[in-house]
N, C-alpha and C positions, 0 to 999 in steps of 0.2 A: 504494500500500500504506500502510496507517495506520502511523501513526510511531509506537513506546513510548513512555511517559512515564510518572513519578511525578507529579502536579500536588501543587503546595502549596496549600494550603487557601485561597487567596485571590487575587489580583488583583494586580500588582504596576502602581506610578505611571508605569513605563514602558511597559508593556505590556501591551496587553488580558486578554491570560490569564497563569497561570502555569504554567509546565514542566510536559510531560506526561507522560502513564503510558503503562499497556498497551493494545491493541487486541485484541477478540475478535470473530468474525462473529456478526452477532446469531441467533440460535437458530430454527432451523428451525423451522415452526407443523404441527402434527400434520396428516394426510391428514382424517380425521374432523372436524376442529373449523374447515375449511377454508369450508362454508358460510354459517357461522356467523359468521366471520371476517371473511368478505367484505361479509356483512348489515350488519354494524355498519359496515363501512369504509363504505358506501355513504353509509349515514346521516349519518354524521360530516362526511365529503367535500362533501356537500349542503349542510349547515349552514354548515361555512366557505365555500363557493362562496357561499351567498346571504349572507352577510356581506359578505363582499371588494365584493363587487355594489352592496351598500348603501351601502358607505362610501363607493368610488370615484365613486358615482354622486349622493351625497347630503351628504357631508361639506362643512363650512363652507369648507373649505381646498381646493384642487385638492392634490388627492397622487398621485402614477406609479405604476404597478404596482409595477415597482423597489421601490419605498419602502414600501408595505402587504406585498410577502410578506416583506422582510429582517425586518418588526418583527413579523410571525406567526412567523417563525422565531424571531426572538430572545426573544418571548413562551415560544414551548411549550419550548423548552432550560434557560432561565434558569427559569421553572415548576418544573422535574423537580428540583432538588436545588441546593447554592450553587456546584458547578462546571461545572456544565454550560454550555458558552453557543456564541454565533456569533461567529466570528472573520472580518471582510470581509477583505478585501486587503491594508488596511497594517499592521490586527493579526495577522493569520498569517504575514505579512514581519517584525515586531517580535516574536513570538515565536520563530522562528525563529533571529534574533539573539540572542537572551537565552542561548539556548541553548547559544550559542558562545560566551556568556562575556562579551559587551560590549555595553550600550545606552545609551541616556539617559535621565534624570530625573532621580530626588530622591534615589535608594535607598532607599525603604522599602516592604514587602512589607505590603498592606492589604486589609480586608474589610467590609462592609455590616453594620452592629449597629444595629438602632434605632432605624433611620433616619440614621443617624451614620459616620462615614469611621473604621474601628479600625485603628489600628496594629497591623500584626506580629509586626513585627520594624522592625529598623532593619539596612541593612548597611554593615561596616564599610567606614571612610572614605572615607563620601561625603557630602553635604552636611546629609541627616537623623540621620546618627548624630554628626556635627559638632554639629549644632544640641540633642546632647540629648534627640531621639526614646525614647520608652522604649514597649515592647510593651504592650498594651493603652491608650495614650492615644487619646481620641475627638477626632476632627478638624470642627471645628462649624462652621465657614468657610473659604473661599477667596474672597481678596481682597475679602474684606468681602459674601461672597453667604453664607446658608444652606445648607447642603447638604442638608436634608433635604427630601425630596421628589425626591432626585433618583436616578436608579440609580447602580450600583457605576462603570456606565461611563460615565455623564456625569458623576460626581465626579473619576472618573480624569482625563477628560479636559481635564479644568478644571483640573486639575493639573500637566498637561502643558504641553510648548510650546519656541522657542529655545534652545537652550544661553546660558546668560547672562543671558535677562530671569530676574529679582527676581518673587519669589510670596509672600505673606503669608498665614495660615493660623492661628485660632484655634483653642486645644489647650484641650482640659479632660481632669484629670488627676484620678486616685484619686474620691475619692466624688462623687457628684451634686452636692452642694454648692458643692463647691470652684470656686473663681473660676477660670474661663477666660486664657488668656493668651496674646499674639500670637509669633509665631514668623516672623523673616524668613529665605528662603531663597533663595539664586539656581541653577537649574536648571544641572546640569552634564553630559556624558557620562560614564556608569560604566561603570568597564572593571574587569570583575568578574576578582579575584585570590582564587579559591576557598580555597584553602590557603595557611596561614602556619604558621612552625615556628619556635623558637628554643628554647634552653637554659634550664630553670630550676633550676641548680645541679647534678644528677646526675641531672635526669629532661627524657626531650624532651617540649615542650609543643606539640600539634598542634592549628590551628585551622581548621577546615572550613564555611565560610560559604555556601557553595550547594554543587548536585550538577549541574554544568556538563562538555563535553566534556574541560574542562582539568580536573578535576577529580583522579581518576588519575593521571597523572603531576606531577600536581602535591605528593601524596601521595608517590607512590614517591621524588621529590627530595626532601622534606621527611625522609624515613626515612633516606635514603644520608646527607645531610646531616650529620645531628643521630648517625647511628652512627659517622659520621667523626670530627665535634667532640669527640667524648664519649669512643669505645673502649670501654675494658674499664668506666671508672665509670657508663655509662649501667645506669640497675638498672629504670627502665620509661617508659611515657608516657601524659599526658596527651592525650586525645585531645573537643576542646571542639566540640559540637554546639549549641549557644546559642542562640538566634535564627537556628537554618539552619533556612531555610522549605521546603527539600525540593528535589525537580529532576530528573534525569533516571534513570530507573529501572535501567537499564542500570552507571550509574554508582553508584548506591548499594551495588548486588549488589558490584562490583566492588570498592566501599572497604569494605564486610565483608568479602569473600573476599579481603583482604591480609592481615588479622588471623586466619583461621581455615583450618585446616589439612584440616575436615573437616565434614559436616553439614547439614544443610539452612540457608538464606539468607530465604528467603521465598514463599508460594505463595500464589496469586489462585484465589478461585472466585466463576461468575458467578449468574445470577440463579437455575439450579437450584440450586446448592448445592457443585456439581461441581467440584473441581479442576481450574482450569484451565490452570493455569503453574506449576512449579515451579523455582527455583532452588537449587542445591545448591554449597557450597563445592569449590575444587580444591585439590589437593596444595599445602603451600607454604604458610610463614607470615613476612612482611613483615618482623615487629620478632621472629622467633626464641624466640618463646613469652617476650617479658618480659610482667611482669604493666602492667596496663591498669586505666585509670581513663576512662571516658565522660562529661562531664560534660553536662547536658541541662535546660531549662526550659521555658515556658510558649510561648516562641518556636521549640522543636525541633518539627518539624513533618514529615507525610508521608515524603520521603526519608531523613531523621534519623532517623524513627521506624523504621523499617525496619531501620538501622544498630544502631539503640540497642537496640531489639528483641532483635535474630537475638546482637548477644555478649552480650546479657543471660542469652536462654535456652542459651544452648550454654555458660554460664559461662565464657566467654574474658575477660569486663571487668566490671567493679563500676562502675555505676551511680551518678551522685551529683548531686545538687541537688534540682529541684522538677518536678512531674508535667509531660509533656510533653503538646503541642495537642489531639492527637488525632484525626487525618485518615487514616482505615483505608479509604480508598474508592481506586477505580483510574479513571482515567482515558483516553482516546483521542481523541486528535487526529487527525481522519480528514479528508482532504483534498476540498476539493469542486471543480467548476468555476470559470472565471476567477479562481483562487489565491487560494479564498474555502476555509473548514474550519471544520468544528463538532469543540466538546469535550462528549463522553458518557463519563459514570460508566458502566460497564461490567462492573466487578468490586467484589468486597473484596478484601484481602491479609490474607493471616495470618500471624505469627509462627512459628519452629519447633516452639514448643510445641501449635501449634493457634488461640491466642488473637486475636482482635481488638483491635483498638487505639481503632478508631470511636469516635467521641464520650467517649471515656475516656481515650486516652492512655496511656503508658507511666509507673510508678510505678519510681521510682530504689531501688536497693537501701539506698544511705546520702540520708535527706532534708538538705538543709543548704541554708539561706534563704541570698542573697544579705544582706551585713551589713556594720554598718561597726565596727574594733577601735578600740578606744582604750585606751594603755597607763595604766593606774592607778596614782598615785603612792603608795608603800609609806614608812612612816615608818623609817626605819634603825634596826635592832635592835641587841644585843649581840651578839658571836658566841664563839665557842671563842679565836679569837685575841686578843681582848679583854682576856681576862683575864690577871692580873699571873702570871705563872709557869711561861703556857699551854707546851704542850711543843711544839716547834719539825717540821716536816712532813718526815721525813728522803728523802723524796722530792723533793723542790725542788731547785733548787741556790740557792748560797748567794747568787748576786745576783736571786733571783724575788723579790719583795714578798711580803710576810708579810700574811696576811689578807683578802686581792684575789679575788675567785672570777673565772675564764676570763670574757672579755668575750660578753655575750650579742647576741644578734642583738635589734635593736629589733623589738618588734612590727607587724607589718604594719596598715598603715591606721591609724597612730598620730596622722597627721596628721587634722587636720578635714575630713568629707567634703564633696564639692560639692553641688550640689542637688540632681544628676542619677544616680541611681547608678553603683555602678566599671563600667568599660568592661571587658567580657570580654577577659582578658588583661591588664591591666593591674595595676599594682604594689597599688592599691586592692581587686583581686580575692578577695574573701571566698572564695569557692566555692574557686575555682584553688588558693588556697595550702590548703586545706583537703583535697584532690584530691593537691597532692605530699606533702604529711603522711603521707597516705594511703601512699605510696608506699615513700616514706621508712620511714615507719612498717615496714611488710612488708620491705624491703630489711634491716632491722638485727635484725628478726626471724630472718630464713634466715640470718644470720652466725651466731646463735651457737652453741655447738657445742654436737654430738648430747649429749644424755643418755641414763646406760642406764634399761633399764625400772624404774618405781617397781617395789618387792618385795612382795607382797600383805599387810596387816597382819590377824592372828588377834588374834579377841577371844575371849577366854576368857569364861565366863559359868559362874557355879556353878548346879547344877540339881538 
């Protein structure tokens, strides 16, 4: 039976594909158009028969059968669209793994641009988000070879290798121009920790890095956690979709349906138009109706998008950063003989509202650029205390300092930034502190107390 999956829009350096989506049977061919159908099969099947023929029998190289149908397969899949492909033996074992949350390589989720290796994403802590990977850099070498000219999976695989041998890889960053620059890296196993949580001040900060089996209860600890820590002062949370390249579909439904009480999640229709799958929220909401902030960028992708989607239109969360991927298509990973498996797009997904996401991505309700602060030195004014006679604060008591306003919190990112921009979650985080503002902001809102209704004002007018 074909396995569900969300796939992320691209390729991961560990493993031939990435996480998959839905399975649909493919669609029955009408009784009528049965002749016709077969005419052309016939045609078709002839052509590739007298190819295969030629090559095996005529090619400079001796090559096995084995070897000419894996690359006609691999041909017409990888043909159809960018996720489509063939998965032999040790990449349908390696995706598999992924799955569960642990592999090796580099960590960074990549895609074929222009003949060029694009970064993702990068995931956290592991040797490429170490090294300062940032989403959209183009990767121009490995170990001193070109890559262009080569497919997605002979780049990956060039990429691959040991736990511990050392790999070298030329980055080119921002505009065409810009100088190239070497990047070392030593190949590690990543053992994927989907969710992280900790306290920012009176709001839980929740960080969701892929859509793995741990996923879910990784979530639901992170919730119990941070309502523990916290009690009565937790007033919402951050909930940081960043660079998550999407993952198992199952699981994505699932981490909407903590936050939502009610409504639909997301539904696939396939090549007629038809709805084919529908998910819809159940009873029961995770964080008790506090308000929510999603944050989301260039790296939230397929599974994310989903997430980001379904509370965007159900208005359970506000939206905030920069347009996400945009990967509305469904995937199935469908198993074939000796533990070999093809991936087919199959469907689209839609939003509650109806909308596609496909090559457009999801638009945040608040836009806010990743940035760097710097506090601005203000020259010292005069104030009210200043002055000779000023009258003393009868609020105070008598040993407060006179003239002193309450100590401010320094500004975030006041320090000089790195090269590399802030790490999601980190103290440098433009977006993030932006996101509890947000929060904040609404929390001190609903404290203050009711007012009665303004009284309607009459204008008199002479006539």
């Amino acid at each position: 039976m074909p396995q569900k999956f969300v796939s992320a829009a691209f390729m991961s350096l560990v493993l031939m594909a990435p996480l998959p989506v839905l399975a649909q049977p493919p669609a029955a061919t009408p009784a009528k158009a049965a002749p016709a159908q077969t005419s052309v099969d016939e045609r078709a099947l002839n052509l590739f028969s007298e190819v295969f023929e030629r090559v095996r029998g005529q090619y400079v190289e001796k090559m096995t059968d084995e070897q000419l149908v894996k690359a006609a397969i691999e041909g017409m899949l990888t043909s159809l669209d960018p996720h489509s492909s063939f998965l032999d033996t040790e990449d349908f074992a390696e995706m598999q793994v992924q799955t569960r949350g642990e592999f090796g390589g580099l960590g960074i989720e990549v895609t074929l641009e222009n003949g060029y290796v694009k970064v993702i994403s990068p995931i956290d802590d592991t040797p490429a988000a170490r090294a300062g990977f940032q989403s959209g850099d183009l990767i121009t070498q490995i170990d001193g070879e070109p890559v262009q000219g080569l497919t997605l999976k002979q780049a990956v695989e060039r990429m691959r290798g040991p736990v511990g041998q050392p790999i070298k890889v030329m980055v080119r960053r921002g505009a065409a121009e810009a100088a190239p620059f070497e990047v070392n890296l030593t190949r590690e196993v990543i053992r994927s920790q989907p969710v992280k949580s900790r306290a920012e001040g009176d709001v839980g900060y929740i960080r969701i890095t892929g859509f793995s089996r741990q996923t879910q209860p990784g979530l639901e600890k992170a919730v119990q956690s941070l309502q523990q820590q916290l009690g009565n002062r937790l007033i919402g949370y951050v909930v940081d979709l960043r660079n998550n390249p999407g993952g198992l579909l199952d699981q994505a439904v699932s981490v909407a349906d903590s936050f939502l009480d009610k409504g639909n999640i997301v539904s696939t229709r396939g090549r007629d138009g038809v709805e084919t799958q529908r998910f819809d929220a159940t009873s029961g909401d995770l964080t008790k109706g506090l308000p929510i902030v999603v944050l989301v960028n260039g790296g939230s992708a397929s599974a994310s998008e989903i997430v980001a989607g379904a509370l965007q239109d159900q208005h359970r969360a506000v939206l905030m950063g920069t347009q996400t991927f945009g990967k509305g298509s469904v995937q199935t990973i469908m198993p074939l003989p000796d533990q070999k498996a093809m991936k087919i797009t199959t469907a689209r997904y839609y939003t509650p509202s109806g909308r596609s996401i496909q090559a457009l991505g999801v638009t945040p309700d608040i836009t806010v650029e990743q940035a760097k602060l710097e506090q601005v030195a203000q020259t010292p004014g005069r104030k009210e205390s200043d002055l000779r006679g000023a009258l003393s604060n009868d609020t105070l008591s008598k040993d407060a300092p006179r003239g002193q306003p309450p100590a401010a919190t320094p500004a975030p990112g006041a320090a000089p930034a790195p090269a590399a921009p802030a790490v999601p979650g980190s103290a440098e985080d433009y977006q993030l502190r932006r996101a509890v503002d947000l929060l904040v902001g609404t929390s001190l809102f609903r404290q203050l107390p009711a007012q009665p209704p303004a009284q309607p004002k009459v204008t008199k007018t002479a006539g």
